[in-house]
C-alpha positions as CSV (number, residue, x, y, z in Angstrom):
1,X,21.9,7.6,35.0
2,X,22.5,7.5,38.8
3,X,25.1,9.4,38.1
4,X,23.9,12.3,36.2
5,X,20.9,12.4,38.7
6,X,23.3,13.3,41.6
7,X,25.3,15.7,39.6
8,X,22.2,17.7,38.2
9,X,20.9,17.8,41.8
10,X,24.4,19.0,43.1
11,X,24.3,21.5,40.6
12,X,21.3,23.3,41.0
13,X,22.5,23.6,44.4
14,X,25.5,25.6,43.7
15,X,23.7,27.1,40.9
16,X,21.3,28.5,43.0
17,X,23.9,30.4,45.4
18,X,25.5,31.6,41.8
19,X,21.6,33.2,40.9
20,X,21.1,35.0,43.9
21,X,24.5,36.9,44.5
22,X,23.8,37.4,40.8
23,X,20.7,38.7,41.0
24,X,23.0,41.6,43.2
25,X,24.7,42.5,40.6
26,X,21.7,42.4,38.4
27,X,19.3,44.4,40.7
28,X,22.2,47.7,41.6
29,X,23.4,47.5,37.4
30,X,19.2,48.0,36.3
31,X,18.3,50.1,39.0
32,X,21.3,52.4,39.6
33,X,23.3,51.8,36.3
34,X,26.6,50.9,38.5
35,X,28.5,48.0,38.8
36,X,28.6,46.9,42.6
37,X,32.1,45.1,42.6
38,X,31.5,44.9,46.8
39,X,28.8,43.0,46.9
40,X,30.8,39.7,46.5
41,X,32.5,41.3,49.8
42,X,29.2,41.9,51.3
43,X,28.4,38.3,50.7
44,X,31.4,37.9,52.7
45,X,30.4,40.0,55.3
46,X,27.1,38.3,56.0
47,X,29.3,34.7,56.2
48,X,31.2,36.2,58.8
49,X,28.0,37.7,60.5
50,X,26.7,34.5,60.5
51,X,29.5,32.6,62.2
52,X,30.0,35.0,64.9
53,X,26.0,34.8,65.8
54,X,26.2,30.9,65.7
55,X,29.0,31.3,67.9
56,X,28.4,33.7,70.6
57,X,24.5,32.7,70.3
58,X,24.4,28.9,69.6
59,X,20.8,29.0,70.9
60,X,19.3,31.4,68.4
61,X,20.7,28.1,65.7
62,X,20.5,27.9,62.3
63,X,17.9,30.8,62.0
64,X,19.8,32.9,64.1
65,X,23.0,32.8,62.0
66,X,20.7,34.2,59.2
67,X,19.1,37.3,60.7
68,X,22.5,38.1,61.8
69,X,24.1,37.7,58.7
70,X,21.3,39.8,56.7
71,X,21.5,42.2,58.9
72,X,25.2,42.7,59.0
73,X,25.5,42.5,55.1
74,X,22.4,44.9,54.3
75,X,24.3,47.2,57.0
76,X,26.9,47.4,54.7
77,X,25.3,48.0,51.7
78,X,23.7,50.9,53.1
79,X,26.6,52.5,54.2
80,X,28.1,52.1,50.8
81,X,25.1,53.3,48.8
82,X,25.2,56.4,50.6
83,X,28.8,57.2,51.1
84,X,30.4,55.9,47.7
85,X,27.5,54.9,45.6
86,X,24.8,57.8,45.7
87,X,27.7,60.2,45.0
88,X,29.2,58.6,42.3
89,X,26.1,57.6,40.9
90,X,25.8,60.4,38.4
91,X,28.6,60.1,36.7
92,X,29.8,56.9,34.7
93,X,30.3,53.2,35.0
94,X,33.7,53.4,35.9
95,X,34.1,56.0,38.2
96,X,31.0,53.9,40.4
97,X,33.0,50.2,39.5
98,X,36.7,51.5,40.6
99,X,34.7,53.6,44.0
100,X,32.9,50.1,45.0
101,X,36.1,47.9,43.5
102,X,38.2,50.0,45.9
103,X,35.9,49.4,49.1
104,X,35.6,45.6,48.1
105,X,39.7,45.6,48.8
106,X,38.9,47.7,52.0
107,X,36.2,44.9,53.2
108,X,38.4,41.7,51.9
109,X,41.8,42.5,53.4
110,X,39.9,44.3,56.5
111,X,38.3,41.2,57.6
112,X,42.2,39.2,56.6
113,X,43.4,41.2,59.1
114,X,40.6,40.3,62.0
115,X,39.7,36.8,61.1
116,X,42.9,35.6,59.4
117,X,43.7,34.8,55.7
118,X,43.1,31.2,56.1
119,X,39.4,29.6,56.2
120,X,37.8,29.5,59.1
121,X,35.4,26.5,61.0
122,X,32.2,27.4,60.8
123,X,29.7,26.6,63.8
124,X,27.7,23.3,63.4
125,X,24.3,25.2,62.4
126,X,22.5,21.8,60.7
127,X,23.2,18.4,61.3
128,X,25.3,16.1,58.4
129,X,22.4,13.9,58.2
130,X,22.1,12.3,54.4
131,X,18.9,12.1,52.9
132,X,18.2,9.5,50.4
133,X,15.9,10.7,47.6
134,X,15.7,7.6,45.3
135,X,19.0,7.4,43.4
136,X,20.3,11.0,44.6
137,X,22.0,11.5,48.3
138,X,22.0,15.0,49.7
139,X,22.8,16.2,53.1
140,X,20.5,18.2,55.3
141,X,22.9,21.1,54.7
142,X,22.5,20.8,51.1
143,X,18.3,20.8,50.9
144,X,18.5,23.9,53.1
145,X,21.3,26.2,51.2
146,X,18.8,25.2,47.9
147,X,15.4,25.6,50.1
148,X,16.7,29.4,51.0
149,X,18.3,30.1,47.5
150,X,14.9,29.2,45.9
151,X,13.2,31.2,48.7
152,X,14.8,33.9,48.0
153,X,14.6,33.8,44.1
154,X,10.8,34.0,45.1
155,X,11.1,36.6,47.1
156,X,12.7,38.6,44.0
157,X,10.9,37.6,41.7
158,X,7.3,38.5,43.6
159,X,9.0,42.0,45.0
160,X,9.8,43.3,41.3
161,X,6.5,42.2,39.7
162,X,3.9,42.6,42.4
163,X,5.0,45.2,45.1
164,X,4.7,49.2,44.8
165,X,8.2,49.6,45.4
166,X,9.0,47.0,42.9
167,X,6.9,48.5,39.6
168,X,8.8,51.1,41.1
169,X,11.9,49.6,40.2
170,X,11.3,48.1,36.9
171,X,10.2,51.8,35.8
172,X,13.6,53.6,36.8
173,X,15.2,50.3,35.1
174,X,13.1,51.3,32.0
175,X,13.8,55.1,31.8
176,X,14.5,56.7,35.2
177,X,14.5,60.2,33.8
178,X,10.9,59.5,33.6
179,X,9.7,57.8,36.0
180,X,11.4,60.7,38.4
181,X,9.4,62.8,36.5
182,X,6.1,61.2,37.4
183,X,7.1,61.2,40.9
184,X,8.9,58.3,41.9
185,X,11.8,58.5,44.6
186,X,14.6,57.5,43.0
187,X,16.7,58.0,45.6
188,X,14.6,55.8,47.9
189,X,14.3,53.1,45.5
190,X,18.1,52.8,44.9
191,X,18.9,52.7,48.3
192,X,16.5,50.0,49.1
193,X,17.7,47.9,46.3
194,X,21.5,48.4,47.7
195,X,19.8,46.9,50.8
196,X,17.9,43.9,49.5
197,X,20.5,42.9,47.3
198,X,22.9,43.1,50.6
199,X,20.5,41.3,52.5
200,X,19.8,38.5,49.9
201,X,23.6,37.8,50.0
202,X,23.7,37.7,53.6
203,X,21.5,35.3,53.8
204,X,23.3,33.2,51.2
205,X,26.4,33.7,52.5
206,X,25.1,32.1,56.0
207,X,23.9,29.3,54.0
208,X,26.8,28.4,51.8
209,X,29.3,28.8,55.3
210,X,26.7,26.2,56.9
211,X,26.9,23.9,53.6
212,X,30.3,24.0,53.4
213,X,31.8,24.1,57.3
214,X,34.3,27.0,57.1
215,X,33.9,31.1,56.5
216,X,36.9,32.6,54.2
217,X,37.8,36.4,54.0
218,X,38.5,35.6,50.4
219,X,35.6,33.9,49.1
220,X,33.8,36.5,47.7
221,X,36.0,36.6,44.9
222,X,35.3,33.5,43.4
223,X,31.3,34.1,43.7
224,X,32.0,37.3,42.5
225,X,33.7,36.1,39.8
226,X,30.8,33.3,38.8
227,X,28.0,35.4,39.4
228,X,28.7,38.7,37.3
229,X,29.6,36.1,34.9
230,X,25.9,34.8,35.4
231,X,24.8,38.3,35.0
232,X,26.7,39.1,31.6
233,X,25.5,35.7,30.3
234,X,22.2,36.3,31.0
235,X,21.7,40.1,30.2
236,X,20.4,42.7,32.9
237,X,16.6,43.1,31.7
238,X,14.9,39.9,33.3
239,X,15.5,38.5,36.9
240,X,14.3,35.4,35.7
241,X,16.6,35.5,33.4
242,X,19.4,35.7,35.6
243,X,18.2,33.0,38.0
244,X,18.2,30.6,35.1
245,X,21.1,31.3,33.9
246,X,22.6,30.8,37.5
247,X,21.3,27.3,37.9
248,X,22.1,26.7,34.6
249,X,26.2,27.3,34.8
250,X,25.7,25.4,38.2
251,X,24.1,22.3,36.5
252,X,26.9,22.4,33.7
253,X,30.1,22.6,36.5
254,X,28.5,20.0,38.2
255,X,28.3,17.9,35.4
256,X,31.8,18.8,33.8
257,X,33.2,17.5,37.1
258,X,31.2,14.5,37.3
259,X,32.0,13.6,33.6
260,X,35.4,14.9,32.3
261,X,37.3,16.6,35.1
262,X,36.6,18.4,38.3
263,X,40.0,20.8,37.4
264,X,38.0,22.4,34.3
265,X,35.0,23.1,36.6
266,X,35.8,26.8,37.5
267,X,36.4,27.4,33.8
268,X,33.1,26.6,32.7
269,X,31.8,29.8,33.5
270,X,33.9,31.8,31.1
271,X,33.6,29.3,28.2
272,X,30.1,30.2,28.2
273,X,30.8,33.9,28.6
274,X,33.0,33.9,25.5
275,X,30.6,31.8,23.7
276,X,26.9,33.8,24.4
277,X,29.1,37.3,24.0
278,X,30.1,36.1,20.8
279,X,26.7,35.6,19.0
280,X,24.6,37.9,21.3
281,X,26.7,40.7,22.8
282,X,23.7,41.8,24.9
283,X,23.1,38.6,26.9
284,X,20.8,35.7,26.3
285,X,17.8,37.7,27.3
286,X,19.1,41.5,26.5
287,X,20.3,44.1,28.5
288,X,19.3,47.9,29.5
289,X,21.9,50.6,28.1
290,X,24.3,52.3,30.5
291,X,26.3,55.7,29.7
292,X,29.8,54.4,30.2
């Protein structure tokens, strides 16, 4: 029992990184109909942000790394919703997926290049101080990368439901023909999501490089990877949705490598891919239509 305490609570840790770089992917494919194949690369950007600000500025500490890295990552999803995604937007899913797919290349080999292709230490941020909660052990590191992926889940959650901007959101998700036609700024709206989506991962990122000690130029792919997975599993027309479906996969590898082997854990993902698609081709909780 001790056991499967410490892997549930291991994997709604990882699960909750998986929820929020796919609630990304989520936000920019029911808002602007496009599949944002850079923001796992914007996730990396905001891990890199992060290390250089708890590097050159070990004052400014943990919270420091974070600003940084939300800033740098929702820097770069500006740029690239208004110089690849705004003007591909019209079109298809394709021409939008191969546009961002290309700059996702760009940003991963790019930052090869500067950093290296090898992982890099990450700045001491939080101390490795264990916490003993009854029969589970978690590290300082670990309560804070689930305190901020749970923050921001919130955050989401209480921005589409309860802001302006957000009702705004949920009605170009529903029909944006219409809801431009009663006056809503669609252009606005989509940029803004590019941003918070960018600046969610950021944050993230920071988080997951402080949890884990190093910064990778490749380690967007395999969150990429997981959390569009999360985001297909799920369907596109709930955020909650997606969030539980995140913490869901993560609770399910966790326990995969607890209980049979820790070599099968990265292909846990795609089982269940194969498996909702089959019976419910729309996702667990349904999806919006695209034009492809």
């Amino acid at each position: 029992m001790d056991l499967f305490l410490q892997q549930l609570a291991n994997g709604l840790i990882i699960g909750s990184t998986y929820a929020v770089v796919a609630l990304g992917f989520a936000l920019a494919f029911t808002v602007l109909r496009v599949i944002n194949f850079a923001h796992p690369e914007i996730f990396m950007v905001g891990m890199f942000a992060g290390l250089v600000a708890g590097a050159q500025f070990p004052a400014g500490g943990f919270v420091g790394a974070v600003l940084l890295g939300a800033i740098g990552a929702a820097v770069v999803g500006f740029v690239l919703e208004r110089t690849v995604i705004q003007p591909l937007r019209d079109r298809d899913v394709l021409s939008t997926l191969i546009g961002t797919l290309g700059v996702a290349i760009m940003l991963q080999n790019g930052m090869a290049i500067i950093a290296g292709p090898d992982p890099v230490a990450y700045p001491t941020l939080l101390p490795r101080q264990s916490i003993d909660l009854g029969p589970v052990v978690l590290t300082v590191r670990q309560l804070a990368n689930f305190g901020v992926c749970i923050l921001l889940l919130a955050f989401v959650s209480f921005y589409v439901r309860k802001t302006k901007l957000g009702r705004a959101t949920r009605a170009i998700a529903e029909r944006p023909d219409v809801a431009a036609a009663f006056g809503i700024n669609v252009g606005l709206v989509c940029s803004v999501t590019i941003v918070i989506a960018s600046l969610m991962g950021g944050v993230a990122a920071v988080s997951v490089g402080t949890l884990y000690g190093s910064a990778w130029a490749f380690v967007g792919l395999l969150y990429g990877l997981k959390a569009f997975t999360c985001m297909l599993v799920a369907g596109n027309r709930y955020f909650e949705g997606v969030m539980v479906v995140g913490l869901g996969i993560g609770v399910i590898e966790a326990l995969v490598t607890g209980y049979i082997s820790s070599s099968l854990k990265d292909a846990v993902a795609f089982f269940v891919l194969i498996a909702v698609l089959y019976f419910r081709p729309n996702g667990l909780f349904g999806s919006y239509a695209t034009k492809v």
